[in-house]
C-alpha positions as CSV (number, residue, x, y, z in Angstrom):
1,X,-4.8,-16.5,-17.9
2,X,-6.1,-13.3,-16.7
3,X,-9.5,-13.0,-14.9
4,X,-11.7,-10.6,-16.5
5,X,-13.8,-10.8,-13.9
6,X,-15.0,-7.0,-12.7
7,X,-12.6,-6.6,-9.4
8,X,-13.3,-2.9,-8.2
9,X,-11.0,-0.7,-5.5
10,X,-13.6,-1.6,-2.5
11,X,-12.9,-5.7,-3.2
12,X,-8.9,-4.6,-2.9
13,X,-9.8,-3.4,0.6
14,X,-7.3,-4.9,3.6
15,X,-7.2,-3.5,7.1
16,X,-5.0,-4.5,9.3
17,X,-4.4,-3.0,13.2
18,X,-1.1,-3.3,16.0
19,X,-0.7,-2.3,18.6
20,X,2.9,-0.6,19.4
21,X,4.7,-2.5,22.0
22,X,8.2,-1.3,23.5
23,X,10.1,-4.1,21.0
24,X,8.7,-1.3,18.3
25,X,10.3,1.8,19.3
26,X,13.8,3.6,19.5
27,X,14.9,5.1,22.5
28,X,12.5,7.8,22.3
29,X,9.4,6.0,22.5
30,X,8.5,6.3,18.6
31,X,7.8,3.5,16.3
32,X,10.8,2.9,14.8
33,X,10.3,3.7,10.5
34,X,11.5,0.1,9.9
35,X,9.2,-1.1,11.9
36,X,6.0,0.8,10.2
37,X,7.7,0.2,6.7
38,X,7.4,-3.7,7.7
39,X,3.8,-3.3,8.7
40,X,3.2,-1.4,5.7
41,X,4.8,-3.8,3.1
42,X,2.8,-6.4,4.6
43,X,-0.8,-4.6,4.4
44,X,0.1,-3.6,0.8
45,X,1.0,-6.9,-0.3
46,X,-1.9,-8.5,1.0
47,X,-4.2,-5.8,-0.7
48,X,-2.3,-6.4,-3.9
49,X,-2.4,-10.3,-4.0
50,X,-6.6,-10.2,-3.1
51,X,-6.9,-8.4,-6.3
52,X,-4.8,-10.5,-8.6
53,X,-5.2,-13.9,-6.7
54,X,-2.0,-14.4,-7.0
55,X,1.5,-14.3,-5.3
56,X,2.8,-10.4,-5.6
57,X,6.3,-9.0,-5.0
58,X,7.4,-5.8,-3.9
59,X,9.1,-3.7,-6.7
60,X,9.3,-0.6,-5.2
61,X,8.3,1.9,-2.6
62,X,7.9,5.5,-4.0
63,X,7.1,7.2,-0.9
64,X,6.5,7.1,3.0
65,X,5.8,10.3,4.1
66,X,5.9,10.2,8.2
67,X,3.3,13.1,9.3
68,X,3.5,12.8,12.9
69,X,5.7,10.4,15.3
70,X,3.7,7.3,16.6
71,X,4.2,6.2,20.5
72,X,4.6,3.4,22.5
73,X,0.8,2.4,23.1
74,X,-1.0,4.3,19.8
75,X,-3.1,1.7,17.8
76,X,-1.6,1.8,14.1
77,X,-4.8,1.3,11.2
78,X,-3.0,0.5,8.5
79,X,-5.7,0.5,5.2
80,X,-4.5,-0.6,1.7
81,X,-6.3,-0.5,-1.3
82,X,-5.2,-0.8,-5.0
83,X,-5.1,2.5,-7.1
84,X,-4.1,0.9,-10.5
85,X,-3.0,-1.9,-12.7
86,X,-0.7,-1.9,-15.4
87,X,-0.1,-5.2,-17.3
88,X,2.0,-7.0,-14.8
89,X,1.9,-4.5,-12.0
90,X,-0.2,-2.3,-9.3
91,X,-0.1,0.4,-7.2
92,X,-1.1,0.2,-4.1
93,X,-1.6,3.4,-1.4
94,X,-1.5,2.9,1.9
95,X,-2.9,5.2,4.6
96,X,-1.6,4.7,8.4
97,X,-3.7,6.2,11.1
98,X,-2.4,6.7,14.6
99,X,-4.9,6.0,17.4
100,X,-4.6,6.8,21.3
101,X,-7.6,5.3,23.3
102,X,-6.5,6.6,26.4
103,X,-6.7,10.8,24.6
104,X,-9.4,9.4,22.4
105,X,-7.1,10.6,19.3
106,X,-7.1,9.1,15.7
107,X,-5.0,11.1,13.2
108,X,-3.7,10.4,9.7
109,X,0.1,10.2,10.2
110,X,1.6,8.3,7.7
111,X,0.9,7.5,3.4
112,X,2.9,4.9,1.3
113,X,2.5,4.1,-2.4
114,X,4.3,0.8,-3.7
115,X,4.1,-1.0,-6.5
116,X,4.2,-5.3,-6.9
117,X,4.4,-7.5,-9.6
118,X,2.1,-10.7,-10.2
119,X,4.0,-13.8,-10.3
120,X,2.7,-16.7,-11.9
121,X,3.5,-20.3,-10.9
122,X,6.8,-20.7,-12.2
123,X,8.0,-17.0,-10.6
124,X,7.2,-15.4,-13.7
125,X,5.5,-12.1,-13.8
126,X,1.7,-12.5,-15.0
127,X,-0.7,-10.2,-16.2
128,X,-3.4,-8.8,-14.0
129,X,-7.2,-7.9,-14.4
130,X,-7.7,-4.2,-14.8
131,X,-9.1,-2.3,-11.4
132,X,-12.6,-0.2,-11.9
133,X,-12.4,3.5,-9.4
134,X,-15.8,3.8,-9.0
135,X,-16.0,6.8,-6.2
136,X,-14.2,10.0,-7.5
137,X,-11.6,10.0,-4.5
138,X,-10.9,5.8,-6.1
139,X,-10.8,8.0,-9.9
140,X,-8.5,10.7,-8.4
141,X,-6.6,8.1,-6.8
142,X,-6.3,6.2,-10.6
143,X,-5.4,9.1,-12.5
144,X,-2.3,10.1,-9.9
145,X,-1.1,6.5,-10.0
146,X,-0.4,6.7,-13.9
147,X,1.4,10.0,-13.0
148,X,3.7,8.4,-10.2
149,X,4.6,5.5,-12.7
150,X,5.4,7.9,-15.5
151,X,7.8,9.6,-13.3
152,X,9.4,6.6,-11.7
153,X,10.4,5.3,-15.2
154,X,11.7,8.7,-16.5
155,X,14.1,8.9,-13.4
156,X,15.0,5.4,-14.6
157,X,15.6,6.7,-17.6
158,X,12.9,4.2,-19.6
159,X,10.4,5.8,-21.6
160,X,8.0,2.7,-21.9
């Protein structure tokens, strides 16, 4: 059973922050991609199960775009939030800010979009309550999301 209750963008809202240790970099001092794709998996799914109160899976990751290299010591701000709901599914966008406390830098260097799928108690996908935008960077944010879905099942080849 679906809640109908009225679940807005702002209730989808995680934050989550690291710090980047040496364990998290390659040999040039950089956050190893693996390493921020973890992070960001994590921030997403936990921004997608507040909305549906339920279990969500990973179904795919449309895009990381890296902006600018992170270094051994930056803070990462990792910020998810939910751009849309389908029946069984969501987008979620995730933005990834790089901070240096020590140059007193915060920059955007990193954006994800993935999509999960609500499972129900026997592993079964369930449908989800709608999400209201209410700002118009949460309606922009809506609309896109429909796009990026319609073109991730045309180069699937399925029209539904």
């Amino acid at each position: 059973m679906v809640n109908r209750m009225k679940k807005t963008v702002s209730n989808s809202v995680i934050t989550m922050t690291e710090l980047v240790l040496p364990h998290h970099t390659n040999q040039l001092g950089n956050l190893l991609g693996g390493q921020l794709m973890h992070w960001i998996d994590i921030c997403a799914a936990l921004s997608a199960s507040k909305h549906a109160g339920r279990i969500c899976v990973t179904a795919s990751v449309d895009n990381i775009d890296f902006l600018y290299p992170i270094k051994l010591g930056n803070v990462v701000t990792l910020i998810a939030s939910v751009n849309r709901v389908f029946r069984t599914s969501l987008e979620v966008g995730v933005k990834v800010y790089k901070e240096s406390h020590l140059e007193g830098i915060r920059v955007h260097s990193n954006t994800a979009f993935l999509t999960f799928v609500a499972m129900d108690d026997n592993l079964k996908p369930v449908e989800i309550a709608p999400i209201i935008p209410e700002t118009e960077k949460e309606k922009e944010r809506y609309e896109n999301a429909l796009h990026r879905r319609e073109e991730r099942l045309r180069s699937r080849g399925n029209s539904s």
